[in-house]
C-alpha positions as CSV (number, residue, x, y, z in Angstrom):
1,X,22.7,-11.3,54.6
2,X,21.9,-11.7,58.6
3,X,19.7,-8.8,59.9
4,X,21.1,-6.5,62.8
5,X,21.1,-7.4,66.4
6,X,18.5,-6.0,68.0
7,X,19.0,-2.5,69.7
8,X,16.6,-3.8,72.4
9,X,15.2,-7.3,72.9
10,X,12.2,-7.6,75.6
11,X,11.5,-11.5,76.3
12,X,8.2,-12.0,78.6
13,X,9.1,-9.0,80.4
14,X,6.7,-8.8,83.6
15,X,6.0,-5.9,85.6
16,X,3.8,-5.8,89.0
17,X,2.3,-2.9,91.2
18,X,1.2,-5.0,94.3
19,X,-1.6,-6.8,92.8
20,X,-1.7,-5.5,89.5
21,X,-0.1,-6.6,86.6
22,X,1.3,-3.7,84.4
23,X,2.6,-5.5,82.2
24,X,2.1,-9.1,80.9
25,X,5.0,-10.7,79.2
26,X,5.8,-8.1,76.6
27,X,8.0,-9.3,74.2
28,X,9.6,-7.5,71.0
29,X,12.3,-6.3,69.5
30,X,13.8,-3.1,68.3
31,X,16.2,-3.0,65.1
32,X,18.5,0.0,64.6
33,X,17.7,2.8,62.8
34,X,14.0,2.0,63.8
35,X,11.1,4.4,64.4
36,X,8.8,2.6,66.7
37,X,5.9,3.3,67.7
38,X,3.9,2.1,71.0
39,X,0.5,2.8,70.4
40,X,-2.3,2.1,73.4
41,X,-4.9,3.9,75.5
42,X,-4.1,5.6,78.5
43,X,-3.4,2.8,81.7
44,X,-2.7,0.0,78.9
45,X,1.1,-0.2,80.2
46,X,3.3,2.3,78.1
47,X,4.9,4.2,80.3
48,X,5.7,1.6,82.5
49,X,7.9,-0.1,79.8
50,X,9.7,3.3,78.5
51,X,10.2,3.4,82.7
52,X,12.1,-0.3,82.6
53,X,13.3,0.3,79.5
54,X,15.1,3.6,81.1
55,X,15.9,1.5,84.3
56,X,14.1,3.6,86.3
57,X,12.2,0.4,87.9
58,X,13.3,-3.2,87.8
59,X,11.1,-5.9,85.9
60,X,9.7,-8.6,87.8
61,X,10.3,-11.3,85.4
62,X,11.6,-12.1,81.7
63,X,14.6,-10.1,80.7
64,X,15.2,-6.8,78.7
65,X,18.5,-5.5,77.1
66,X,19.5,-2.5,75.5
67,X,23.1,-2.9,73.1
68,X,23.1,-6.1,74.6
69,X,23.3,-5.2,78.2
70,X,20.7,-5.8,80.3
71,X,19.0,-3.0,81.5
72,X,18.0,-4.0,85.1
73,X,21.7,-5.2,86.0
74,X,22.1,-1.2,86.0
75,X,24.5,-1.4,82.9
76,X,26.8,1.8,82.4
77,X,26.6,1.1,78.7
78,X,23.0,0.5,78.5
79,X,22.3,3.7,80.4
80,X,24.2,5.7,78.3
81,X,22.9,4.3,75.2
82,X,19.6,5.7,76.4
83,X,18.2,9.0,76.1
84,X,14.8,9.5,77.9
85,X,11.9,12.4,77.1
86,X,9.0,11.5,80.1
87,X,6.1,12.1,80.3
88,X,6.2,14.8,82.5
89,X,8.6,17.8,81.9
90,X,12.0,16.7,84.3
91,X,13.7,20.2,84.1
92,X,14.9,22.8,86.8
93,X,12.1,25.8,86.3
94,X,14.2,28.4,88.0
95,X,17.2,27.4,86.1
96,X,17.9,29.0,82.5
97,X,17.8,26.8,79.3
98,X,21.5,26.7,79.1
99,X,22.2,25.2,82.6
100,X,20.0,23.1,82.6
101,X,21.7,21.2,79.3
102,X,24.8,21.9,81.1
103,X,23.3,20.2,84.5
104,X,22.5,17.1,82.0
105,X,25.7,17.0,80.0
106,X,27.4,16.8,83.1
107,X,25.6,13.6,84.2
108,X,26.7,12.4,81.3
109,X,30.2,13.0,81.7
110,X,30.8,15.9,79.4
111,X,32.5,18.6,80.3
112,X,34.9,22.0,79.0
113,X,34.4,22.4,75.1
114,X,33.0,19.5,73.7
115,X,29.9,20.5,76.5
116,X,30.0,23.8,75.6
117,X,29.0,22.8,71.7
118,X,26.6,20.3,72.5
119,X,24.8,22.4,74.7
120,X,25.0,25.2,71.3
121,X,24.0,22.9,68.9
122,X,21.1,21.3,71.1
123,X,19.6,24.8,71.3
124,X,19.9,25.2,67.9
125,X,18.3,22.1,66.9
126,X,14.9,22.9,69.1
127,X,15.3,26.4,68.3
128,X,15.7,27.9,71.3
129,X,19.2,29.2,70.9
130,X,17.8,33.2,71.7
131,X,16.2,32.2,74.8
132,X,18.9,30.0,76.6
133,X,19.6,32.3,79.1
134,X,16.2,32.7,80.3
135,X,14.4,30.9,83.5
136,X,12.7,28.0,82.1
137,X,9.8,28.9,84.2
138,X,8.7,31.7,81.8
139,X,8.6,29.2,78.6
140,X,5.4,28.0,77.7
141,X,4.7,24.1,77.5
142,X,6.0,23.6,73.9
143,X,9.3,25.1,74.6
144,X,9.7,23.7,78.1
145,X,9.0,20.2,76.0
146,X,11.7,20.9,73.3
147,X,14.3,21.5,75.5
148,X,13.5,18.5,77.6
149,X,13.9,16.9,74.1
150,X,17.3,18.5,73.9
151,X,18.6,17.1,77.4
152,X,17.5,14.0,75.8
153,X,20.1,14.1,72.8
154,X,23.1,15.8,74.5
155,X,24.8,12.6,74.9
156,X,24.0,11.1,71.6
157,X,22.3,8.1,72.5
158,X,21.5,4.9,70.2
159,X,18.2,4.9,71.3
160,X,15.8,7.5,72.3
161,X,12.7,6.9,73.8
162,X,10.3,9.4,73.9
163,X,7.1,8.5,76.3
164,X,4.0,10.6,75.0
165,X,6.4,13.9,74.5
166,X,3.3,15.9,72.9
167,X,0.9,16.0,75.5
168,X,-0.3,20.0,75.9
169,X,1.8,20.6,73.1
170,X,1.3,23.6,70.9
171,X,0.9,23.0,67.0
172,X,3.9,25.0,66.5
173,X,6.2,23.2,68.8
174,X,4.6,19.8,68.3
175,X,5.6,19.7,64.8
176,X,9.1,21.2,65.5
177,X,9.1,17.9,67.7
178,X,8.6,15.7,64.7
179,X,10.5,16.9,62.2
180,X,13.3,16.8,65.1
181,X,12.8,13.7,65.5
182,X,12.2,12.8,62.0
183,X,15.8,14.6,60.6
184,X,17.5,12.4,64.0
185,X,16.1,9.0,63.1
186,X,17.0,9.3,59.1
187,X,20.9,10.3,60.6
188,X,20.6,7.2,62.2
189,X,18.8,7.6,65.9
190,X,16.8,4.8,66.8
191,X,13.5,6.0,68.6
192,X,10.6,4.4,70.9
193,X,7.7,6.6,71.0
194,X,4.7,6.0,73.0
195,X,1.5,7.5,72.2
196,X,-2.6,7.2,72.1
197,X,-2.6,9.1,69.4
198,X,-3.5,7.4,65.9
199,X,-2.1,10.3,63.9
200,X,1.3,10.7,65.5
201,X,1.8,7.0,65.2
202,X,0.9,7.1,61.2
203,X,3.1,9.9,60.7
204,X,6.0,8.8,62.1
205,X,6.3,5.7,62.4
206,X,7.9,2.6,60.6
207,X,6.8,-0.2,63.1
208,X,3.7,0.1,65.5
209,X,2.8,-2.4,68.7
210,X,-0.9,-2.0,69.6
211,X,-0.8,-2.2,73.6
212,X,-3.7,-2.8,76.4
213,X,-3.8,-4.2,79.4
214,X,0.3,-5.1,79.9
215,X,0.2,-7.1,76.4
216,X,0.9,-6.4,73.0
217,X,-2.0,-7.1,70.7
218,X,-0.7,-6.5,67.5
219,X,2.6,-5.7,65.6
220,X,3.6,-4.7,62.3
221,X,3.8,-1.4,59.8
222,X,0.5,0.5,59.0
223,X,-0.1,-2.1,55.6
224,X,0.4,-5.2,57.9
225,X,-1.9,-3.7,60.8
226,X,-4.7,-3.1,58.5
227,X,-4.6,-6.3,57.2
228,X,-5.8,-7.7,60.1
229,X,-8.9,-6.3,60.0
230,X,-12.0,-8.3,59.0
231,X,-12.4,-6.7,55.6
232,X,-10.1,-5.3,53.1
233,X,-12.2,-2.2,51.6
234,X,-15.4,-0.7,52.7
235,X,-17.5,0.9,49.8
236,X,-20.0,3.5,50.3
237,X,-23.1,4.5,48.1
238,X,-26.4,6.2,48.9
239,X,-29.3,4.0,49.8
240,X,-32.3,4.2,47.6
241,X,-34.6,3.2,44.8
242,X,-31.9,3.9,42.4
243,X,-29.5,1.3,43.9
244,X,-31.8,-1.4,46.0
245,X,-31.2,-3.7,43.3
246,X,-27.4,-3.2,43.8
247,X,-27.9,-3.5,47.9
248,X,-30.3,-6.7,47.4
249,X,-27.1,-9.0,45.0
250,X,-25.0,-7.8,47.9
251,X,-26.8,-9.1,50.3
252,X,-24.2,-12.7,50.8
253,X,-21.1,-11.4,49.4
254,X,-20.2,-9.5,52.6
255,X,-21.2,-7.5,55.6
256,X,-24.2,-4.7,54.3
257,X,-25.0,-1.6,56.9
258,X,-26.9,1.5,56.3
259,X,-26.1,4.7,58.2
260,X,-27.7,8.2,57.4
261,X,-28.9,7.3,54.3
262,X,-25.5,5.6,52.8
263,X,-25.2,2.0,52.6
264,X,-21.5,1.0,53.5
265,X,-20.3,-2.6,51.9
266,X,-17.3,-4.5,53.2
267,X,-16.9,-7.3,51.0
268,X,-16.2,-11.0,52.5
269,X,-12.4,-12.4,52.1
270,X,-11.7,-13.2,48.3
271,X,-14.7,-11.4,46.6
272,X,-13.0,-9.5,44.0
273,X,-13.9,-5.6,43.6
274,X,-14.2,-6.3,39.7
275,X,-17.0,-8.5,40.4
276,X,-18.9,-5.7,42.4
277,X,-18.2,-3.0,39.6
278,X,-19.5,-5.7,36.8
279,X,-23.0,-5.9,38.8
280,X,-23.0,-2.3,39.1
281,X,-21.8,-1.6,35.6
282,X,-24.4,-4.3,34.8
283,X,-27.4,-2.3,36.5
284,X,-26.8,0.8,35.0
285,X,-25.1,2.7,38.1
286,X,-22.8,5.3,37.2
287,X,-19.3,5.3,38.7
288,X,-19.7,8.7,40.6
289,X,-22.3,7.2,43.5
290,X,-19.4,5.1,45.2
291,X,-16.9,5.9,47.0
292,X,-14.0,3.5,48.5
293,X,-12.4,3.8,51.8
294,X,-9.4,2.1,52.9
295,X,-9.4,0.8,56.7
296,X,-7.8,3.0,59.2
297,X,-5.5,2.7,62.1
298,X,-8.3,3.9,64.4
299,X,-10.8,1.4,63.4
300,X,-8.4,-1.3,64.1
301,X,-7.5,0.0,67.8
302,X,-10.7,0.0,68.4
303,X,-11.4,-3.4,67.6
304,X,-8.5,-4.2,69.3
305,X,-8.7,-2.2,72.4
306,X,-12.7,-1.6,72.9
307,X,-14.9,1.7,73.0
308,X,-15.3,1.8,76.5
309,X,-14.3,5.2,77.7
310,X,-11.1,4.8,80.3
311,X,-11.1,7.3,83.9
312,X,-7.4,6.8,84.2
């Protein structure tokens, strides 16, 4: 069976502020029904792709389409297949909840009844159905974000894209956010969602592209991400008299550190855990000294993207 056309195909697409280069032939592409997350540090490029993506600024090379239309011809259909939540909060503060959906809707074309229940069932869904008549200057950040989330899915779009949505978000209303957006992506919504943060990508996401400087690094789900790193498990045990024996067979069999007291093994490619258990079983260790840790998204961002702190 052939798989899906793509609900968005990006082909070397290049973006340019003067002389920097935002972004540096990004290419990928988005199935339906996907949950994809765009994981970098801040300045590494993602909201100026959510920003092309939306056709809110025209590439400056390689091509980018959304249900097949290209996005920076200005396509009716791809616009409307699109449903944006920036960065920022884009509402009308001295408008109420309701009109503000109703302000949106309209763009969108709908009108009389059918906007009328959107707009109910949109308040409903983030939860803010007892407060839609109320200035959206008095709600705090998390509700101001939900119902920018809201204006998002009046229309219904195929694809939502949701450009760091959390930022200054309460606990509360951040994980109203997710299961939202959790419950709309199992009933078929496809979503983008750009992030720095490691957790939020785990959690929700099916797909990940690790982005820095305007190019994508790495692509893949969690298992295939982590499987780039240099070393499958790392194994920790306490350093000592007790297990120096254990630390000195170890020595060639893979990459040996000691930190606060605890020696942390990462065994090369192809040695076999069994074969570190037999040596430990053989020297009398018992079972309860180690400990095995799996490799985690953050340690492979970090490889990928460097420690150096970012003033963005």
């Amino acid at each position: 069976m052939s798989s899906p056309a793509p609900l968005l195909s990006a082909r070397d697409v290049v973006k340019r502020y003067g002389a920097m280069t935002a972004l540096a032939g990004v290419s990928l592409d988005i199935a339906p029904g996907e949950f994809f997350g765009l994981l970098g540090p801040n300045g590494a490029g993602k909201s100026t792709f959510m920003s092309l993506v939306a056709g809110l600024r025209h590439i400056d090379g390689g091509t980018l389409t959304v249900d097949g239309e290209g996005v920076d011809a200005g396509s009716d259909r791809a616009q409307h297949a699109l449903g944006l939540v920036p960065q920022h909060v884009a509402l009308y503060l001295d408008l109420s909840a309701e009109t503000n959906l109703r302000i949106f809707g309209e763009l969108h074309g709908l009108k009389g009844a059918a906007l009328a229940e959107r707009v109910t069932s949109a308040l409903d869904a983030v939860q803010l159905s007892d407060r839609r008549a109320d200035p959206v200057k008095n709600f705090s950040g998390g509700m101001q974000r939900r119902l920018n989330l809201a204006a998002a899915l009046l229309h219904r779009p195929k694809l939502l894209l949701c450009d760091e949505p959390t930022v200054g978000v309460d606990p509360q209303s951040r994980n109203a956010i997710f299961d939202l957006l959790q419950q709309m992506n199992r009933e078929g919504l496809t979503v983008i969602y750009s992030t720095h943060y490691m957790e939020e990508a785990t959690r929700l996401c099916t797909r990940i592209g690790i982005i820095d400087h305007g190019k994508i690094l790495a692509m893949g789900s969690i298992d295939e991400l982590l499987a780039q790193l240099p070393f499958e498990e790392e194994i920790r045990f306490p350093a000592g008299a007790a297990t120096a024996g254990l630390a000195a067979e170890l020595g060639g069999q893979g990459e040996l550190t000691t930190v606060d007291g605890t020696h942390r093994f990462r065994p090369r490619a192809g040695y076999p855990l069994s074969a570190f258990f037999g040596v430990t079983e053989r020297l009398g260790l018992a079972p309860r000294l180690f400990a095995s840790q799996r490799p985690t998204l953050e340690a492979l961002f970090l490889q990928l993207t460097g420690r150096n702190l970012r003033e963005i």
